[in-house]
C-alpha positions in Angstrom: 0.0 0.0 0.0 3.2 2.1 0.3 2.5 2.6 -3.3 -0.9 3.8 -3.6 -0.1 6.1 -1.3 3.0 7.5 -3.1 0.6 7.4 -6.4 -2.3 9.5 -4.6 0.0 12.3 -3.1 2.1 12.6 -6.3 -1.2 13.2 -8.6 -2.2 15.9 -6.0 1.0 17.4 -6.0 0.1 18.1 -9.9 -3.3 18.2 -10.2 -3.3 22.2 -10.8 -1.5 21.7 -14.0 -2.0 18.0 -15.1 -4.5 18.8 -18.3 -2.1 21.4 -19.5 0.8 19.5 -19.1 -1.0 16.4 -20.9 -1.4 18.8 -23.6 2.0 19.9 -23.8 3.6 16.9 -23.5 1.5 14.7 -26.2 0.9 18.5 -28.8 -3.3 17.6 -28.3 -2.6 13.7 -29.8 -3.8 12.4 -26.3 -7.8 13.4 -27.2 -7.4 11.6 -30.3 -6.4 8.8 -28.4 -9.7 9.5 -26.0 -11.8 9.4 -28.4 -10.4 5.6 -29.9 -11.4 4.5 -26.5 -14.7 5.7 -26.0 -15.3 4.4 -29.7 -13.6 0.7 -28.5 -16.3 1.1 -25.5 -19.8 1.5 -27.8 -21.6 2.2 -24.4 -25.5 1.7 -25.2 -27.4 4.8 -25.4 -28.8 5.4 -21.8 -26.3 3.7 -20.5 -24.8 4.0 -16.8 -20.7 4.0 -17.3 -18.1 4.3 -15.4 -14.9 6.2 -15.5 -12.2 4.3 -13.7 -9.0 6.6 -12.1 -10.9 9.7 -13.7 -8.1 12.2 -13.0 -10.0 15.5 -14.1 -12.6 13.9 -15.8 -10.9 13.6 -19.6 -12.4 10.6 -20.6 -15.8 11.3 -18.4 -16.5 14.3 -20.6 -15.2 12.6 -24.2 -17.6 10.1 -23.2 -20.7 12.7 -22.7 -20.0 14.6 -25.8 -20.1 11.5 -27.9 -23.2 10.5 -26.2 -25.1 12.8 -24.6 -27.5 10.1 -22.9 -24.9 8.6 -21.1 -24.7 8.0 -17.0 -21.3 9.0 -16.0 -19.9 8.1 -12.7 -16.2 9.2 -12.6 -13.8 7.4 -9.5 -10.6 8.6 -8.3 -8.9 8.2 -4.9 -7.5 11.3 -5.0 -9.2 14.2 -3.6 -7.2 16.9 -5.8 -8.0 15.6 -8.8 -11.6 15.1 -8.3 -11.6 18.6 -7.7 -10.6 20.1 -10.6 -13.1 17.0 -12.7 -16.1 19.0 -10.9 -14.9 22.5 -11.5 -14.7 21.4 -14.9 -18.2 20.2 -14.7 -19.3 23.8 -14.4 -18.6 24.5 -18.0 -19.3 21.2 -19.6 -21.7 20.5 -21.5 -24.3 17.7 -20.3 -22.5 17.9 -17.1 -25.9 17.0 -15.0 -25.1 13.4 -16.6 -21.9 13.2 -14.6 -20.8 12.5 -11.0 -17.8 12.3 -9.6 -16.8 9.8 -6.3 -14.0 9.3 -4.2 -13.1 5.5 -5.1 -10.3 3.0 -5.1 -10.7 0.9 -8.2 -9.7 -2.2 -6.2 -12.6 -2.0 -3.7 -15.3 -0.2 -5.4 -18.6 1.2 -3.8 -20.5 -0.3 -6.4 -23.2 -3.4 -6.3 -22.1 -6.4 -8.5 -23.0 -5.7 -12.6 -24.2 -2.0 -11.7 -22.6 -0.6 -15.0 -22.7 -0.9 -18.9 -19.3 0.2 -19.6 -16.2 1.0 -17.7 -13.1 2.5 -18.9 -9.6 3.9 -17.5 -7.0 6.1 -18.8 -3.7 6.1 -18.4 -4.3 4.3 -14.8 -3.5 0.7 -15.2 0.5 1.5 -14.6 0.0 2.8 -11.4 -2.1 0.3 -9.3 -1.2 -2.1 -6.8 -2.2 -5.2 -8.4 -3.5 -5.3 -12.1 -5.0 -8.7 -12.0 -6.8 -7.7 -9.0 -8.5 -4.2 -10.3 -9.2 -6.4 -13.4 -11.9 -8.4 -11.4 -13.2 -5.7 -9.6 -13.9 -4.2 -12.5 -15.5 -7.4 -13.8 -17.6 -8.1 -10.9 -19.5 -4.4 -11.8 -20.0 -4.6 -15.0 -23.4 -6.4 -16.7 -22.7 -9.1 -18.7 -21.7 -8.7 -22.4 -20.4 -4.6 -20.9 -17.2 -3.8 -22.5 -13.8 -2.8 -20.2 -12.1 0.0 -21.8 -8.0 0.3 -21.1 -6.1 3.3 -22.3 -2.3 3.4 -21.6 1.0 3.7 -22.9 2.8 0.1 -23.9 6.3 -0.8 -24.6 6.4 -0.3 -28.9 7.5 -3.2 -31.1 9.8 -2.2 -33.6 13.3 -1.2 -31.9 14.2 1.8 -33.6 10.6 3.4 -32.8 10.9 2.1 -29.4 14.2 3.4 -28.9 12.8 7.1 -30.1 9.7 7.2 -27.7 11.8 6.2 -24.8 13.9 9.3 -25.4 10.9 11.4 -25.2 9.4 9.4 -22.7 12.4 8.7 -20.0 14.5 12.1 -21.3 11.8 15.2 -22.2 8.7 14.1 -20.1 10.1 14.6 -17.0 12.2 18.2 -18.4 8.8 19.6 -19.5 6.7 18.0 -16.5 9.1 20.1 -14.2 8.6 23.2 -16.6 5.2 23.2 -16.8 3.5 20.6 -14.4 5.8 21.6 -11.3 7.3 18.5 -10.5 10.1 16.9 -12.3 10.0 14.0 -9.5 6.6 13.1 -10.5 7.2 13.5 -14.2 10.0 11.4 -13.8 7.5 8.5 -12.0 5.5 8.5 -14.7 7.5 7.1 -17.3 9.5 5.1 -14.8 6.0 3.2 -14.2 6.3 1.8 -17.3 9.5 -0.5 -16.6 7.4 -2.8 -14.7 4.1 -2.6 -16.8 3.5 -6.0 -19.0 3.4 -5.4 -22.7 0.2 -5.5 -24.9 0.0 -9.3 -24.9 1.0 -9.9 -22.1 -1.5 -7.7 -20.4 -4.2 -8.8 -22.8 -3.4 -12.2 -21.4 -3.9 -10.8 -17.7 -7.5 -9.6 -19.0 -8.3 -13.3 -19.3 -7.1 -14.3 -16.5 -9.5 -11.8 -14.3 -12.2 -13.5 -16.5 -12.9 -11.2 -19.3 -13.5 -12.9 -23.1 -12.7 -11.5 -26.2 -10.0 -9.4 -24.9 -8.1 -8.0 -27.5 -5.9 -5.0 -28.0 -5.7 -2.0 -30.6 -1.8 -0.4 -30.9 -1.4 3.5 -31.7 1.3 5.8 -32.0 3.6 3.2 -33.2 2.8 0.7 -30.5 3.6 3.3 -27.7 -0.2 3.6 -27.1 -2.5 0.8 -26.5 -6.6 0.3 -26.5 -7.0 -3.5 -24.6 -10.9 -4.1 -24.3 -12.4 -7.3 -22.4 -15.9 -8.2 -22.5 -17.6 -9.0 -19.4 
């Protein structure tokens, strides 16, 4: 548990900054990314999702502007961050469709198949067990409800590998310092993904917490992935 805490006071320490910085650091690619997720989740109209590590809400307002029907219940255990997902609520668009809840995504506050969709962003790195907050996740989701999972990955080919990790390990953490205020958590980020299994292998983990049909979509060279699992 030393870790979640580390991971919850780090992402207060930069929640003033974090959407600006994301935007910085990725030039505005990271919506585009977004979007491919809430597209992979093809929540049905009416439908009550949920929005797993939430941050500022990203993904939790990509999903309401690309259905406007939607129930979206955003969860994050850190207070900071829910904070600046509510004042952004205030200027969003169908923003009476969304809540947001203090949450840890491996005990969830949430009756068994409660939701129609669930997705996370750039989230999976940093918890404590992966399997684990794969079947919590699965025990609240209907059946035939789609996970979502956006993150970065480990890229394929060499040469495009060895590019991104320049960016990723050497200008992340320069820029995060410049414009997100904290080199040492800009530095954490990338460093999370040392340790992170690679597409398959974490496609193979969705299988083993009991989803089918998990597969996985690579972007940006294989540096980004989409996994999905079907409850």
């Amino acid at each position: 548990m030393e870790k979640a805490a580390y991971v919850r006071e780090m992402f207060a320490s930069i929640a003033p900054r974090y959407d600006t910085t994301n935007r910085v650091l990725t030039g505005g690619v990271d919506e585009l990314w977004r979007r491919r997720a809430v597209k992979e989740l093809a929540a049905p109209a009416g439908g009550r999702v949920v929005d797993l590590c939430c941050g500022t809400g990203d993904l939790s307002f990509h999903l309401l502007r690309s259905d406007a029907t939607l129930q979206v219940t955003g969860v994050d255990f850190c207070e900071p961050m829910l904070d600046g997902a509510r004042r952004r609520a205030r200027h969003e668009a169908g923003a009476q469709n969304v809540s947001f809840e203090r949450a840890d995504v491996m005990a969830l506050p949430f009756e068994d198949a409660a939701f129609d969709g669930a997705i996370m962003g750039f989230s999976m790195r940093n918890v404590v067990d992966i399997v684990a907050t794969l079947r919590e996740t699965r025990r609240i989701l209907r059946p035939g409800a789609r996970f979502v999972n956006l993150d970065v990955s480990k890229a394929p080919n060499p040469v495009f590998k060895r590019a991104f990790d320049l960016y990723f390990y050497g200008l992340v953490p320069l820029v995060g310092g410049i414009v997100g205020g904290s080199m040492s958590a800009y530095r954490y980020l990338p460093n999370s993904l040392t340790n992170y299994p690679g597409a398959a292998e974490l496609s193979e983990r969705f299988t083993l917490a009991g989803f089918r049909e998990a597969r996985f979509v690579r972007l940006a060279g294989g540096a980004v992935a989409v996994h999905v699992g079907t409850a």
